[in-house]
C-alpha positions as CSV (number, residue, x, y, z in Angstrom):
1,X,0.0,0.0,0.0
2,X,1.4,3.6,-1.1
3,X,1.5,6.1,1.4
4,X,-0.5,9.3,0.9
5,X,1.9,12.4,1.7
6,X,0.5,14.1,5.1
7,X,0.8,17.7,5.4
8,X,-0.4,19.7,8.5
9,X,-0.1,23.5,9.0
10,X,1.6,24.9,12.0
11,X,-1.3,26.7,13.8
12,X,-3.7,23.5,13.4
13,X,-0.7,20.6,14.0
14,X,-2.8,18.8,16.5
15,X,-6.9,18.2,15.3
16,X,-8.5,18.1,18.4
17,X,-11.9,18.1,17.1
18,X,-14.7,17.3,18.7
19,X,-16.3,15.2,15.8
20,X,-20.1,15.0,15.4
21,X,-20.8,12.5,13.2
22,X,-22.1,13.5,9.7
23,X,-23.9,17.0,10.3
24,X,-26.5,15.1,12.3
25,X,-29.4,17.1,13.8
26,X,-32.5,15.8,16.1
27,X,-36.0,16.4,14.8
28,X,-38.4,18.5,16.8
29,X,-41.6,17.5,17.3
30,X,-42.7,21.4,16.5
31,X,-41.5,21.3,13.0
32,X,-43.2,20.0,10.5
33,X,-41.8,16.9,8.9
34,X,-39.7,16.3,12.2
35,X,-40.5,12.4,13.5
36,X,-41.5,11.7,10.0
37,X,-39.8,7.3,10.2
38,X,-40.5,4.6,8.1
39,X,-41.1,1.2,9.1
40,X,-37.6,0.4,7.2
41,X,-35.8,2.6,9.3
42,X,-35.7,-0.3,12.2
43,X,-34.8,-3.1,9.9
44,X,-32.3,-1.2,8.0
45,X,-31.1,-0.1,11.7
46,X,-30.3,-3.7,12.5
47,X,-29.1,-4.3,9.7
48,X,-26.3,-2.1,9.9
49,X,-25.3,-3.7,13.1
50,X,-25.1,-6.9,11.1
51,X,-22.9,-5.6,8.3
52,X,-20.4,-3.7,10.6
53,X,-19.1,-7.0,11.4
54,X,-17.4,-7.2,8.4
55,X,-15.7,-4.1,9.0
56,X,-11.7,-4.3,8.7
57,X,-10.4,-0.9,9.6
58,X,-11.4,0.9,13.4
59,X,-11.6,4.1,13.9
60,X,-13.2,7.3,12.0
61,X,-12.5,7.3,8.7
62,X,-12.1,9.9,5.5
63,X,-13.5,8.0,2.2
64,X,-12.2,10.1,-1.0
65,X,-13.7,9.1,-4.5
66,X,-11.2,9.1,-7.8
67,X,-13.0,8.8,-11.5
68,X,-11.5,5.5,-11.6
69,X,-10.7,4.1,-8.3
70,X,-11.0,5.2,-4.8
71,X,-9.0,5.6,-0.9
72,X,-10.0,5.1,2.5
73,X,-7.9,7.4,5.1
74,X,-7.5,7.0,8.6
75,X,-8.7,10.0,10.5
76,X,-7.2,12.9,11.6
77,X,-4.3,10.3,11.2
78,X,-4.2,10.6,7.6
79,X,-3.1,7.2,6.7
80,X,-3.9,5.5,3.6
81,X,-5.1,2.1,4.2
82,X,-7.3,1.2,2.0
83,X,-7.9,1.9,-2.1
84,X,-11.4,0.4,-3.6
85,X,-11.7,-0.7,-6.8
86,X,-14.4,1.2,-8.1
87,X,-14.8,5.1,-8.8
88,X,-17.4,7.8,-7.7
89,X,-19.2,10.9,-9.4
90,X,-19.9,11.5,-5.7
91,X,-20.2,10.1,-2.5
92,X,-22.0,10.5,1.0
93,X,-22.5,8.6,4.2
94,X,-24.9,7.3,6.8
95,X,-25.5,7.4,10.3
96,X,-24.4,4.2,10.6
97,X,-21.1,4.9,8.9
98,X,-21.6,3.1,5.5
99,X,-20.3,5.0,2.9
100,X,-22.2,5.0,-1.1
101,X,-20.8,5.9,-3.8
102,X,-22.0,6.4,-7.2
103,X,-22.3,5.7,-10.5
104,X,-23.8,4.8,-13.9
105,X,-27.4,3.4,-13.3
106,X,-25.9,2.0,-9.8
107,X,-25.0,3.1,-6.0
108,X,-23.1,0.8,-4.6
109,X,-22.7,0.4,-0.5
110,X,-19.9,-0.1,1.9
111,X,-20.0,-0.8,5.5
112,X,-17.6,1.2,7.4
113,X,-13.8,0.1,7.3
114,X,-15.0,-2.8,4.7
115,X,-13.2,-4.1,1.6
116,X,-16.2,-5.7,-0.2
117,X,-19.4,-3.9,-1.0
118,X,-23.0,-5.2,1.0
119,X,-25.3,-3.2,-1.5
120,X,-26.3,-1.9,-4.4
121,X,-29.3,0.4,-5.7
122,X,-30.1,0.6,-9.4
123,X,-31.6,3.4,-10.9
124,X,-32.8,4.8,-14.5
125,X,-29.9,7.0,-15.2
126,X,-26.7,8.5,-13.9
127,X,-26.2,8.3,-10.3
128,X,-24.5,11.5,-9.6
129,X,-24.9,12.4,-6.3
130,X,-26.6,11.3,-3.1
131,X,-27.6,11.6,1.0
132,X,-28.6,9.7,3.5
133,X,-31.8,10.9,5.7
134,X,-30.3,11.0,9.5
135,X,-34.1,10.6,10.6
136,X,-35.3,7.7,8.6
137,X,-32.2,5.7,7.1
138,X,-33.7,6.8,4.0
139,X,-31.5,7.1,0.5
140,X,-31.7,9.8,-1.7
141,X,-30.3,10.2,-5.3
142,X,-30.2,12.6,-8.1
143,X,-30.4,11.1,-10.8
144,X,-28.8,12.5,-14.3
145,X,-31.2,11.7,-17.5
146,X,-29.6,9.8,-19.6
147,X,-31.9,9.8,-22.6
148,X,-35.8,9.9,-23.7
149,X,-36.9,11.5,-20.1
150,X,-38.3,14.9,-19.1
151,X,-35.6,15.9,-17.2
152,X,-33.7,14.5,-14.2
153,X,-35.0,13.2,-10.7
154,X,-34.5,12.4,-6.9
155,X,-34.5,8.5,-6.2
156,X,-35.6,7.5,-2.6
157,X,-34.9,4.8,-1.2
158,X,-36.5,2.9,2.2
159,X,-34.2,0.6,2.1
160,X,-31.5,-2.1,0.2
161,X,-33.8,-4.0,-2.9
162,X,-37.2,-2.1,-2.7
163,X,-38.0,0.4,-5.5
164,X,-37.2,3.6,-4.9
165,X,-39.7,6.4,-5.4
166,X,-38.8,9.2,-8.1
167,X,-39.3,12.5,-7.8
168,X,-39.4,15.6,-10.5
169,X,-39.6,19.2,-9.9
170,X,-40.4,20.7,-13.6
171,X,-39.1,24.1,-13.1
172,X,-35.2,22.7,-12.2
173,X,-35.0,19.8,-14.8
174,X,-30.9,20.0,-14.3
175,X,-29.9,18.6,-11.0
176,X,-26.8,18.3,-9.0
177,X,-26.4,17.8,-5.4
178,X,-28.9,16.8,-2.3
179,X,-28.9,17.0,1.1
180,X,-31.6,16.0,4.0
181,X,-31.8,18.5,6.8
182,X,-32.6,17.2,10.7
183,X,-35.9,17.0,9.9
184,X,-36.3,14.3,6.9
185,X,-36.3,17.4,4.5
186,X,-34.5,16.6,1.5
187,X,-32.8,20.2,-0.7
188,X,-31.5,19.7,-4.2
189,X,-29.6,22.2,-6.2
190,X,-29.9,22.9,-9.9
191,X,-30.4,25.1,-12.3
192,X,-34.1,26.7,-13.1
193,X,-32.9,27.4,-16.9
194,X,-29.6,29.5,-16.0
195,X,-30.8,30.6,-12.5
196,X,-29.0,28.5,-9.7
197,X,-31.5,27.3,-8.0
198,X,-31.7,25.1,-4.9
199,X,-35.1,22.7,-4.5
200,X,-37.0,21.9,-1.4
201,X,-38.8,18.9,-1.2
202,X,-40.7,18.4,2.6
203,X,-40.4,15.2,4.6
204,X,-43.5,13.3,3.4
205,X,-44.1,15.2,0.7
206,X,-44.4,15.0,-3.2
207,X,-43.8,18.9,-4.2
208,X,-40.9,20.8,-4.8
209,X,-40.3,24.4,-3.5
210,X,-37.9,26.0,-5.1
211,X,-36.1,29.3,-4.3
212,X,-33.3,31.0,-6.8
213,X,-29.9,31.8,-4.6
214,X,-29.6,35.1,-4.1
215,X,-26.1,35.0,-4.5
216,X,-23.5,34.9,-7.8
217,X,-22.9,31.0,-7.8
218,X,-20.5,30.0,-10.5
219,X,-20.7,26.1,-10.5
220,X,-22.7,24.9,-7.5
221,X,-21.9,22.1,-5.6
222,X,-22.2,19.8,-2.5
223,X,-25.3,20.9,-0.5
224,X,-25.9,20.1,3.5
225,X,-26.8,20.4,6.2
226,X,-24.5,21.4,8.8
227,X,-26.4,21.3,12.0
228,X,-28.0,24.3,12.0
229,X,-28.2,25.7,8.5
230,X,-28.2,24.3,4.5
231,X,-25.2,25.1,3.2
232,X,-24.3,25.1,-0.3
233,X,-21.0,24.8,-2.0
234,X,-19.0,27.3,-5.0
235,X,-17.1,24.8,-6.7
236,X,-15.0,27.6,-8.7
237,X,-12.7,29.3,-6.2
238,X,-14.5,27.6,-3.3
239,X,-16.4,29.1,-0.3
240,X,-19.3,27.4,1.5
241,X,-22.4,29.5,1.9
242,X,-24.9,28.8,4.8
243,X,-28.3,29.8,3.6
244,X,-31.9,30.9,4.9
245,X,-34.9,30.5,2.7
246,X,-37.3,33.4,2.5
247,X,-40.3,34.0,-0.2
248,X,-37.5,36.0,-2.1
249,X,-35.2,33.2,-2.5
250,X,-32.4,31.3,-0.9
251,X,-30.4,34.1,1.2
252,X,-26.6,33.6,2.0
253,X,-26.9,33.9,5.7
254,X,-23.2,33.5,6.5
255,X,-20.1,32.8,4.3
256,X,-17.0,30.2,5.2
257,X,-14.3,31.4,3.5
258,X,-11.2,29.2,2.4
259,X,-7.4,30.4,2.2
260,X,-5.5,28.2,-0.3
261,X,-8.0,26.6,-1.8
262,X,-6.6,26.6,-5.5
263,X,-9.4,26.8,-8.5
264,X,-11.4,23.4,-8.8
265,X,-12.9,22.0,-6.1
266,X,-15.1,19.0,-6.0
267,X,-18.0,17.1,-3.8
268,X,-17.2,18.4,-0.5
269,X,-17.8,16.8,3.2
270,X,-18.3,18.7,6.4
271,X,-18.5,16.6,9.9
272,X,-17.9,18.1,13.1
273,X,-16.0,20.8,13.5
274,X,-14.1,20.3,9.6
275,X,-14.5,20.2,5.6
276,X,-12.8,18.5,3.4
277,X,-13.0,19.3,-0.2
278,X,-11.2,18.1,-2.8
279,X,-8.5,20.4,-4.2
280,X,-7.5,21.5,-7.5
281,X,-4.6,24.2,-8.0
282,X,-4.9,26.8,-10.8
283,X,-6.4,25.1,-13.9
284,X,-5.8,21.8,-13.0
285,X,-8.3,18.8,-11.6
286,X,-8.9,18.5,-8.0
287,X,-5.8,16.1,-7.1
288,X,-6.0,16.4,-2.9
289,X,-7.8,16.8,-0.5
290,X,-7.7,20.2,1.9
291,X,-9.4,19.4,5.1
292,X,-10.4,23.4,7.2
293,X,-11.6,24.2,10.7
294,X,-15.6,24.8,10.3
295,X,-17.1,27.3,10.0
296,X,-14.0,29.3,10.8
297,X,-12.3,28.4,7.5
298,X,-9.2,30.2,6.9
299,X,-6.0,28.2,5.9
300,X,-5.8,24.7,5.8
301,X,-5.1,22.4,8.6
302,X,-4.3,19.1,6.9
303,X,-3.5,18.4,3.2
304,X,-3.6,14.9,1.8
305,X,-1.6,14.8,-1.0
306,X,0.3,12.3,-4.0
307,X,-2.1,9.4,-3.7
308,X,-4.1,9.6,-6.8
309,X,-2.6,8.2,-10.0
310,X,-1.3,10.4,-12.8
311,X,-4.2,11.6,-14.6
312,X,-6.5,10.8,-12.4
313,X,-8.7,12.9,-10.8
314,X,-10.8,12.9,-7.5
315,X,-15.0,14.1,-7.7
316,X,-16.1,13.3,-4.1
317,X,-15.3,12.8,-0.4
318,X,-17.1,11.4,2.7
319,X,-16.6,11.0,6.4
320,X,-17.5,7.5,7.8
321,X,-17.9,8.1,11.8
322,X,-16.7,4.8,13.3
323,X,-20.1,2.7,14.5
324,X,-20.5,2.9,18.7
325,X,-19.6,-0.8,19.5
């Protein structure tokens, strides 16, 4: 196994982070769609339990998704210790730490720390990007037309096998990322013809809402939830913007800006108290991954560096909390 070059900078050597899982929130009773759990939830619960068994590697862990293949990192030791032989237009996590990534007409599940996928969902089109509901267990999954459809779509699914349920907003028939809030609400942005737009569609619910960002976005990426607000990433010269939603639009409530954080950025991840976001200087492909204190931003304090093949490139990264034993 190559080793990934590790490096730290001086005001952020030691990454005492308290770590909170995956931008987890709790629902509140008070708030519509809060509570909202489906009978698969339990099962798929238990059977998370099950498949952790077949874990290999302890301890949290920093999944990061190549075009061709893709790494597992130790973390905030910064190890390489695994590579996977598949790649990833982009990736996410569960609760439970099983890691997805995805791909053309398939998703394909990983328990945490394991070397052999337990999964796999199929699906219509292009798997592009996905999230898992913190509430429910559920699956979500935009889902790229590939050809004769109206446009593309969100894939839910309850669980590993069943059909998912498709979902189509027709004023933002170009989709990109999603993201469920605390509350089983799921947010997908897009474009409403050239307008970036980002989609809300309520826990138990078959309606989008959507609101135009009220903000210059150049190439919109990763959207999530970060504990307390939707954020949504600026690929191009990255920031992360934490939104509100008014009747006006999606408002940039608070911005996260990044020192050294090249051109081209990719599929971000925030857990805890970090982001990682996969790093491209100048004009070139996003080659490592920058990991920054959040929201304070600033400069980096770890840079994962020289694992990726020549001419490779890397479209995704996920944080896999390590399941309480």
């Amino acid at each position: 196994m190559k080793n990934a070059r590790v490096r730290r900078m001086p005001a952020f050597c030691v990454l005492a982070l308290a770590l909170a899982g995956c931008g987890s929130g709790q629902g509140d009773p008070g708030i519509p769609g809060a509570g909202f759990v489906s009978q698969a939830a339990t099962a798929r619960s238990e059977a998370s339990r099950v498949r952790q068994a077949r874990s290999k590697v302890a301890g949290d862990l920093l999944y990061v998704g190549g075009d061709r293949e893709s790494y597992v990192f130790t973390y905030p030791q910064g190890k390489l210790v695994e590579e996977l032989p598949l790649g990833s237009f982009g990736m996410c996590a569960d609760r439970s730490g099983n890691v997805y990534f995805t791909g053309v007409r398939t998703i394909t599940e990983y328990a945490h720390g394991a070397t052999e996928p337990i999964a796999s969902y199929t699906v219509g089109g292009t798997a592009f990007s996905c999230a898992a509901d913190i509430e429910t267990g559920r699956l979500a999954v935009v889902v790229l037309c590939i050809s004769g459809c109206k446009g593309d779509e969100v894939a839910i699914f309850d669980h590993p096998g069943a059909p998912p349920t498709t979902y189509q907003d027709p004023a933002m028939k170009s989709m990109l990322y999603c993201g469920f809030d605390g509350h089983g609400n799921l947010y997908v942005d897009g474009y409403s013809g050239s307008t970036v737009t980002v989609a809300e569609l309520p826990a138990g619910s078959a309606t989008f809402t959507d609101y135009p960002v009220l903000q210059q976005v150049v190439n919109p990426g990763q959207i999530q939830w970060d504990t307390r607000h939707i954020t949504l990433e600026e690929r191009f010269h990255p920031v992360i913007y934490r939104l509100s939603f008014t009747p006006l639009g999606a408002q940039v409530k608070d911005t996260v800006a990044l020192q050294q954080e090249g051109v081209r950025a990719a599929q971000s991840w925030i857990f805890g108290n970090a982001i990682a976001i996969p790093n491209g200087p100048a004009t070139k492909r996003p080659l490592d991954i920058r990991i920054w204190a959040y929201p304070k931003g600033g400069t980096p304090m770890q840079i994962l560096s020289h694992f990726i093949p020549r001419f490779r490139e890397i479209d995704g990264v996920a944080f896999s909390a390590a399941p309480a034993r």
